[in-house]
DRENMI-82381 format. One record per atom (N, C-alpha, C, CB): residue in three letters; y, z, x. Coordinates in steps of 0.02 Angstrom, whole numbers, padded with zeros to 5 digits. Each point is the difference from the previous one (the first is absolute). Glycine has a CB too. Layout:
BEGIN
{site ALA; {Y; Z; X}}
...
This chain:
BEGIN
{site UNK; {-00580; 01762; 00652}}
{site UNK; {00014; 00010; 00070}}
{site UNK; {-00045; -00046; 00042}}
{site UNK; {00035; 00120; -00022}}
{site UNK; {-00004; -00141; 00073}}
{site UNK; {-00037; -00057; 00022}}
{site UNK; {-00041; 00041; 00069}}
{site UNK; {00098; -00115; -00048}}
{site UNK; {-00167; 00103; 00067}}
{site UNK; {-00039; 00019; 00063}}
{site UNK; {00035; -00022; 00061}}
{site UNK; {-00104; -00009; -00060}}
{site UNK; {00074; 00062; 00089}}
{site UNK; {00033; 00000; 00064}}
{site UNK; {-00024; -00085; 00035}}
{site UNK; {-00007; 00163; 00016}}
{site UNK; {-00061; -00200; -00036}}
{site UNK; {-00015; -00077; 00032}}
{site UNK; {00042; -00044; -00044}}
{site UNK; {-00128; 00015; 00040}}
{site UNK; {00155; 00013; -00092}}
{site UNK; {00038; -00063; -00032}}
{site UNK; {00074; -00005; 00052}}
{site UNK; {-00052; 00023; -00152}}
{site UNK; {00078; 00042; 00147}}
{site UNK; {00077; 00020; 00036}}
{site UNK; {-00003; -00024; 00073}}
{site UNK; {00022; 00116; -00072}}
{site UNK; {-00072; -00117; 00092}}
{site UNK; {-00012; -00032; 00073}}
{site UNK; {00011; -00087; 00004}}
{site UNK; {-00097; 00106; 00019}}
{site UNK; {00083; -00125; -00068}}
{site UNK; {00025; -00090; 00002}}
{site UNK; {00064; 00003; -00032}}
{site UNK; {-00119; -00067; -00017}}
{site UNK; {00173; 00133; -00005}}
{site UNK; {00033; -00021; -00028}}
{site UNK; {00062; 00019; 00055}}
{site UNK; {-00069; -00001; -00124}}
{site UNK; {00044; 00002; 00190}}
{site UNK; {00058; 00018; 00068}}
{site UNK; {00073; -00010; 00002}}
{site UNK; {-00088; -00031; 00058}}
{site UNK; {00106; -00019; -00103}}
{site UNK; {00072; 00003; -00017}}
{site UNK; {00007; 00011; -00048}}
{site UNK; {00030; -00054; 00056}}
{site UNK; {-00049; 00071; -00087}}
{site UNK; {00035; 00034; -00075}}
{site UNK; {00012; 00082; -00004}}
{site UNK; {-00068; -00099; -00065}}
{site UNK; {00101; 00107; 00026}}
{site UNK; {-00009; 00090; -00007}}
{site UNK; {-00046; -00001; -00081}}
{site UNK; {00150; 00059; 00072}}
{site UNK; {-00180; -00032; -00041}}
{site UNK; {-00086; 00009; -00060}}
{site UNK; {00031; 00045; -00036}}
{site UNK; {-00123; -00006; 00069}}
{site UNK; {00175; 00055; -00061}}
{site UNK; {-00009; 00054; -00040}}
{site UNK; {00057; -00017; -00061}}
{site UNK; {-00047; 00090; 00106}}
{site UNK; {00063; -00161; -00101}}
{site UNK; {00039; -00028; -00067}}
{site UNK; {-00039; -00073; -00024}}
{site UNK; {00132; 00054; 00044}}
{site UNK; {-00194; -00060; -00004}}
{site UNK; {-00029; -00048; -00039}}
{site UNK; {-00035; -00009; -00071}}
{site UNK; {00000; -00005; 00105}}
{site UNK; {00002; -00024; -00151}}
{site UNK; {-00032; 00009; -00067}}
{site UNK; {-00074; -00048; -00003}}
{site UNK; {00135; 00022; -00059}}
{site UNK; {-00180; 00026; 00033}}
{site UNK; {-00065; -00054; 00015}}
{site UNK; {00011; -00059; -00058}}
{site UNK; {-00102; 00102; 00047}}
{site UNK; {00140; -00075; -00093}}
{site UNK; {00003; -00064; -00064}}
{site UNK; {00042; -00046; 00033}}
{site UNK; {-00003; 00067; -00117}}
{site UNK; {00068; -00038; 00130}}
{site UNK; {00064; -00058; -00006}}
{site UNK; {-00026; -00021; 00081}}
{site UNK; {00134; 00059; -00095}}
{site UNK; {-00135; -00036; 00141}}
{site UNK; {-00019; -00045; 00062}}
{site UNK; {-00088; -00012; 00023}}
{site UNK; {00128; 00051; 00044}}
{site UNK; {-00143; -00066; -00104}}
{site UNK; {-00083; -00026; -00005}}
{site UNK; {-00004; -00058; 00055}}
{site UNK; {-00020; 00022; -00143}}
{site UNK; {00074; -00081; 00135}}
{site UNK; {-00030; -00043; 00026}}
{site UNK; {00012; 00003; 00100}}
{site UNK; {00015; -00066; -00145}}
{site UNK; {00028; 00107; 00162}}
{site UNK; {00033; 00022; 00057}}
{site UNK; {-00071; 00044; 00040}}
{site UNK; {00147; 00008; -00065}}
{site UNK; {-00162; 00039; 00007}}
{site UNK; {-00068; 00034; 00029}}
{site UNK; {-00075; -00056; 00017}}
{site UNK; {00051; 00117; -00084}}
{site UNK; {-00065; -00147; 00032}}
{site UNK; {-00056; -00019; -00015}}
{site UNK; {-00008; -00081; 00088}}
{site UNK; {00015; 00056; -00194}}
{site UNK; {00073; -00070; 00202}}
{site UNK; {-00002; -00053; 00029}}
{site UNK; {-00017; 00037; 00092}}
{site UNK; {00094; -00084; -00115}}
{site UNK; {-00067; 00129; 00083}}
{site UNK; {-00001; 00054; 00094}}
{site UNK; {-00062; 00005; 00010}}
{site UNK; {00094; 00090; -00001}}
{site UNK; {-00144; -00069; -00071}}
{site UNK; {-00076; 00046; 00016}}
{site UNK; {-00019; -00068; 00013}}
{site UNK; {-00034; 00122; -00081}}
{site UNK; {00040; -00180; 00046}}
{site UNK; {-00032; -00046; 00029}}
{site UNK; {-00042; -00053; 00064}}
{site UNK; {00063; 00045; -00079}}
{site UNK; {00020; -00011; 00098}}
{site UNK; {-00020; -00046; 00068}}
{site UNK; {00009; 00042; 00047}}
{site UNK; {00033; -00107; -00030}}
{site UNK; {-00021; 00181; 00040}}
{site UNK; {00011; 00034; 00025}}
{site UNK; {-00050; 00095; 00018}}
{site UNK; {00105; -00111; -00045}}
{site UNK; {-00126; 00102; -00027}}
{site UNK; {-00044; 00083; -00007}}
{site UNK; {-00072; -00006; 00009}}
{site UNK; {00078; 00044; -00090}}
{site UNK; {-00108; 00024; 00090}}
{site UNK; {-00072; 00007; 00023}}
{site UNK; {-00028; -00025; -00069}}
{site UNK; {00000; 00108; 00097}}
{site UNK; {-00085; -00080; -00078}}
{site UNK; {-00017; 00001; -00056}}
{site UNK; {00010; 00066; -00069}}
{site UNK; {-00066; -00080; 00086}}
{site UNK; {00102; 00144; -00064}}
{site UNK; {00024; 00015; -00038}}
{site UNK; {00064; 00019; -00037}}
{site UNK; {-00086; -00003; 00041}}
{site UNK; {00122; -00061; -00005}}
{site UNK; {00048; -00003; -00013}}
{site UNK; {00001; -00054; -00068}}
{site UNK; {00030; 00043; 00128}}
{site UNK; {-00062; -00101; -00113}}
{site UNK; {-00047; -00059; -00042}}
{site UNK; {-00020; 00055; -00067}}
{site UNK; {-00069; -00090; 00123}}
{site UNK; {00026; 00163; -00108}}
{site UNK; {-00035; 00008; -00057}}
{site UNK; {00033; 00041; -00056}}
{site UNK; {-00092; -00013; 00073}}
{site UNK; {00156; 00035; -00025}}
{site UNK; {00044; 00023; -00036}}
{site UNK; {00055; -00047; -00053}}
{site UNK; {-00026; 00079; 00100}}
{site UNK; {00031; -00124; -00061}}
{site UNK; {00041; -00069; -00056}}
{site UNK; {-00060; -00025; -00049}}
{site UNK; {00092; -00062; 00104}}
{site UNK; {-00161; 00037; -00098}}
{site UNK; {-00040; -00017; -00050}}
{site UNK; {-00001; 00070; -00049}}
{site UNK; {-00070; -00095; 00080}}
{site UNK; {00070; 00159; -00065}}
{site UNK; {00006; 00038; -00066}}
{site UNK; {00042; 00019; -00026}}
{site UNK; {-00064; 00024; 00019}}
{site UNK; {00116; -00041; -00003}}
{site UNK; {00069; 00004; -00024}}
{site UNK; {00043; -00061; -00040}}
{site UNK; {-00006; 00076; 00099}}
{site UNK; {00008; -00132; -00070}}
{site UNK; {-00015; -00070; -00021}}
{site UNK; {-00040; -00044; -00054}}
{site UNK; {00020; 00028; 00097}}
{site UNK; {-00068; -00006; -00055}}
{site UNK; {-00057; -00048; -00021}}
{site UNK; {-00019; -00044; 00031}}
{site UNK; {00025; 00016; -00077}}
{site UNK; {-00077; -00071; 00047}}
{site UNK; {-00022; -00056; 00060}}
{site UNK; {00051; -00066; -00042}}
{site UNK; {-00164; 00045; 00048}}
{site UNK; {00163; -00055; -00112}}
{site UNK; {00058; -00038; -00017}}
{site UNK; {00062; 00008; 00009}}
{site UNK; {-00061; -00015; -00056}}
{site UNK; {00073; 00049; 00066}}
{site UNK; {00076; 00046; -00006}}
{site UNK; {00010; -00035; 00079}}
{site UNK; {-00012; 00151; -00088}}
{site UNK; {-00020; -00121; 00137}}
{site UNK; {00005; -00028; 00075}}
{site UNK; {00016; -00061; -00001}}
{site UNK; {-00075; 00064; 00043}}
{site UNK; {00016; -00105; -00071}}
{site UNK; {00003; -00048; 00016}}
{site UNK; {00072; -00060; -00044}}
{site UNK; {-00144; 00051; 00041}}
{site UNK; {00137; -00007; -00094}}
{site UNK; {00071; -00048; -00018}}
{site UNK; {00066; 00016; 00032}}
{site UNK; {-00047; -00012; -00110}}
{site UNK; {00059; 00063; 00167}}
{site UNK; {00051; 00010; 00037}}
{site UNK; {-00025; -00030; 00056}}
{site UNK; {00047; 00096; -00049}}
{site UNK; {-00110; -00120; 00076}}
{site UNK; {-00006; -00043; 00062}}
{site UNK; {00013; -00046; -00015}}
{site UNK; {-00064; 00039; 00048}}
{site UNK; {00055; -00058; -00104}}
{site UNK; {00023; -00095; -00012}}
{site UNK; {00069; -00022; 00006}}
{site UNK; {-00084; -00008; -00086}}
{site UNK; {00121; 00073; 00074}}
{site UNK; {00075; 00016; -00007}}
{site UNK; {00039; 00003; 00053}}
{site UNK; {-00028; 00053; -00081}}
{site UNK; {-00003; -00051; 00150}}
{site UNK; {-00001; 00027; 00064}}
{site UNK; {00040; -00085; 00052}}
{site UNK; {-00143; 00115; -00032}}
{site UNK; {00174; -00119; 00054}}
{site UNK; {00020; -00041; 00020}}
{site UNK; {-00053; -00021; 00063}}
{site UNK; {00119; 00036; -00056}}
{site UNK; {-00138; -00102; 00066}}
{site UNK; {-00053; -00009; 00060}}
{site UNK; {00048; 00029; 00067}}
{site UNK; {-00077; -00126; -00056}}
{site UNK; {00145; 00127; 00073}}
{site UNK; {00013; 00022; 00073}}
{site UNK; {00001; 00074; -00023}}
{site UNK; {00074; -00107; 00066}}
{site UNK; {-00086; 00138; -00106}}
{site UNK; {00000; 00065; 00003}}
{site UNK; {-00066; 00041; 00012}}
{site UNK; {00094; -00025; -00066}}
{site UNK; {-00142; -00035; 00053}}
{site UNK; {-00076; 00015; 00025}}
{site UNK; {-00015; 00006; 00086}}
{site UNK; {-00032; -00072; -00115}}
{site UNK; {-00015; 00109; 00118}}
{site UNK; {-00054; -00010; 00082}}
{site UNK; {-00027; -00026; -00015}}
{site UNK; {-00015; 00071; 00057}}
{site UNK; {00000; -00147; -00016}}
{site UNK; {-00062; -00059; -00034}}
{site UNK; {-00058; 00042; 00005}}
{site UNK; {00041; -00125; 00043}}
{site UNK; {-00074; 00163; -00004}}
{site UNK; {-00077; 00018; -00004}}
{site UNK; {00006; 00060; -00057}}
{site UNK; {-00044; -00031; 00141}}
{site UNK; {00095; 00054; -00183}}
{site UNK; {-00003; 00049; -00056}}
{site UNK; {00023; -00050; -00050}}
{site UNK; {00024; 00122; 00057}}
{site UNK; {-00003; -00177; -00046}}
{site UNK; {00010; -00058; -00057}}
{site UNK; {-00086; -00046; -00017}}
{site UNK; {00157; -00022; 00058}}
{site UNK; {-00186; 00021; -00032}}
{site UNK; {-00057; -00028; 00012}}
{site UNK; {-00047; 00053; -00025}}
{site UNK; {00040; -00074; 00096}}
{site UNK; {-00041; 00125; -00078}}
{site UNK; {-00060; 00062; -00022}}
{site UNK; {-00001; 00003; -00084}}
{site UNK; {00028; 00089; 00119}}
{site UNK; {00055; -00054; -00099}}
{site UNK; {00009; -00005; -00093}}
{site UNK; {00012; -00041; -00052}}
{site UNK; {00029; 00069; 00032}}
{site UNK; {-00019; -00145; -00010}}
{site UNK; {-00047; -00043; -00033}}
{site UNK; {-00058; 00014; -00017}}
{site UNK; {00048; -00060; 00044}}
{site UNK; {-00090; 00062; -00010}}
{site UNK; {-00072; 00026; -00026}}
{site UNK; {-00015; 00020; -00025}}
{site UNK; {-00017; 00000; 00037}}
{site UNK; {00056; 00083; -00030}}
{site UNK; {-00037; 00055; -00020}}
{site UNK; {00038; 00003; -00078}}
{site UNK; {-00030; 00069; 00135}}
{site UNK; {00101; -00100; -00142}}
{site UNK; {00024; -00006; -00083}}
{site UNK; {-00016; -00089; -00016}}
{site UNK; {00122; 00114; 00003}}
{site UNK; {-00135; -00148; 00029}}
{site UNK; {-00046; -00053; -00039}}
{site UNK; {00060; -00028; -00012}}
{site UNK; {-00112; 00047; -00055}}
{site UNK; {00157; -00083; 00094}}
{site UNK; {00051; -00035; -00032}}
{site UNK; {-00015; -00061; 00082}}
{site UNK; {00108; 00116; -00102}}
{site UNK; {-00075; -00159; 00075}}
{site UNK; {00000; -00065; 00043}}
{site UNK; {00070; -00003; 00047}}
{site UNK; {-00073; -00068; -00101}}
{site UNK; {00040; 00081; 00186}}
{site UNK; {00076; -00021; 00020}}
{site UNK; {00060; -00039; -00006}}
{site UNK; {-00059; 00031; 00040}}
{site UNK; {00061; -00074; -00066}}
{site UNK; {00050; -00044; -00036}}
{site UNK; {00019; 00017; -00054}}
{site UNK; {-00037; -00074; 00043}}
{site UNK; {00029; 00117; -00080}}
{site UNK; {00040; 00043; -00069}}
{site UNK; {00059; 00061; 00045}}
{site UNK; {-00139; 00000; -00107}}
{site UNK; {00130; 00014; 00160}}
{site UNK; {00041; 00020; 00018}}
{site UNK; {00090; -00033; 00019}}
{site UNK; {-00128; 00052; 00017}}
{site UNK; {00170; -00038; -00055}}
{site UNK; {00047; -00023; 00010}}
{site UNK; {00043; 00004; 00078}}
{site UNK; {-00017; 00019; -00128}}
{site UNK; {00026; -00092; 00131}}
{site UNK; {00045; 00008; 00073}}
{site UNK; {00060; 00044; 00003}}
{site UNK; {-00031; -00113; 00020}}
Protein backbone atom coordinates (compact mmCIF):
# COMPACT_ATOMS: atom_id res chain seq x y z
CA UNK A 1 0.00 0.00 0.00
CA UNK A 2 1.41 3.09 -0.98
CA UNK A 3 1.69 6.33 1.88
CA UNK A 4 -0.37 8.82 1.91
CA UNK A 5 3.25 11.35 0.57
CA UNK A 6 3.77 8.90 -2.14
CA UNK A 7 -0.27 9.12 -3.40
CA UNK A 8 0.10 12.85 -3.18
CA UNK A 9 2.61 13.05 -6.33
CA UNK A 10 0.57 10.52 -7.81
CA UNK A 11 -2.61 13.34 -8.44
CA UNK A 12 -3.65 11.75 -11.57
CA UNK A 13 -3.59 8.43 -11.12
CA UNK A 14 -5.99 6.31 -9.05
CA UNK A 15 -3.43 4.86 -6.38
CA UNK A 16 -5.79 2.40 -5.34
CA UNK A 17 -4.91 0.23 -8.66
CA UNK A 18 -1.37 1.17 -8.69
CA UNK A 19 1.24 -1.78 -8.34
CA UNK A 20 4.52 -0.82 -6.57
CA UNK A 21 6.29 -3.65 -8.80
CA UNK A 22 4.62 -3.32 -12.22
CA UNK A 23 4.40 0.66 -12.06
CA UNK A 24 7.89 1.09 -10.27
CA UNK A 25 9.11 3.25 -12.78
CA UNK A 26 5.77 5.66 -12.94
CA UNK A 27 6.20 5.92 -8.99
CA UNK A 28 9.86 6.31 -8.53
CA UNK A 29 9.76 9.07 -11.64
CA UNK A 30 6.76 11.12 -9.70
CA UNK A 31 8.74 10.77 -6.09
CA UNK A 32 11.48 12.10 -7.94
CA UNK A 33 10.88 15.16 -9.04
CA UNK A 34 7.95 15.68 -7.28
CA UNK A 35 7.81 14.15 -3.30
CA UNK A 36 9.04 15.21 0.15
CA UNK A 37 11.54 13.84 1.93
CA UNK A 38 9.38 11.11 2.97
CA UNK A 39 8.10 10.41 0.22
CA UNK A 40 12.04 9.99 -1.21
CA UNK A 41 12.44 7.67 2.02
CA UNK A 42 9.77 5.69 1.25
CA UNK A 43 10.98 4.80 -2.50
CA UNK A 44 14.79 4.29 -1.19
CA UNK A 45 13.30 1.42 1.14
CA UNK A 46 11.26 -0.03 -1.07
CA UNK A 47 13.47 0.29 -4.20
CA UNK A 48 16.57 0.79 -3.22
CA UNK A 49 19.35 3.25 -4.11
CA UNK A 50 20.25 1.09 -7.32
CA UNK A 51 17.00 0.10 -8.14
CA UNK A 52 16.14 4.14 -8.24
CA UNK A 53 18.67 4.94 -9.84
CA UNK A 54 18.51 2.51 -12.74
CA UNK A 55 14.85 3.78 -13.32
CA UNK A 56 16.27 7.47 -13.30
CA UNK A 57 18.56 6.71 -16.03
CA UNK A 58 15.47 5.26 -17.72
CA UNK A 59 13.57 8.49 -17.22
CA UNK A 60 13.29 10.51 -20.29
CA UNK A 61 15.21 14.14 -19.83
CA UNK A 62 11.64 16.12 -20.76
CA UNK A 63 10.07 14.10 -18.21
CA UNK A 64 12.51 15.50 -15.61
CA UNK A 65 12.37 19.05 -13.40
CA UNK A 66 15.90 20.32 -14.27
CA UNK A 67 16.63 21.34 -10.50
CA UNK A 68 15.38 17.45 -9.46
CA UNK A 69 17.43 16.33 -12.64
CA UNK A 70 20.55 17.98 -11.31
CA UNK A 71 20.13 17.04 -7.44
CA UNK A 72 19.64 13.48 -8.34
CA UNK A 73 22.49 13.35 -10.34
CA UNK A 74 24.36 13.78 -7.36
CA UNK A 75 22.80 12.25 -4.93
CA UNK A 76 22.69 8.67 -7.38
CA UNK A 77 26.10 9.60 -8.90
CA UNK A 78 25.30 9.32 -12.49
CA UNK A 79 26.46 12.01 -15.11
CA UNK A 80 23.94 14.32 -16.72
CA UNK A 81 24.54 13.24 -20.13
CA UNK A 82 23.71 9.43 -19.48
CA UNK A 83 20.43 10.60 -19.29
CA UNK A 84 18.59 9.80 -22.39
CA UNK A 85 16.92 12.53 -24.49
Amino acid sequence: MLPQSVKSVLWSYDTNIIDIVADRKLIVSQVLNFGSKEATDWAMSNYGKMGIREVALSIPRGRWNKKSLAFWSLVLNFPLDSVKS
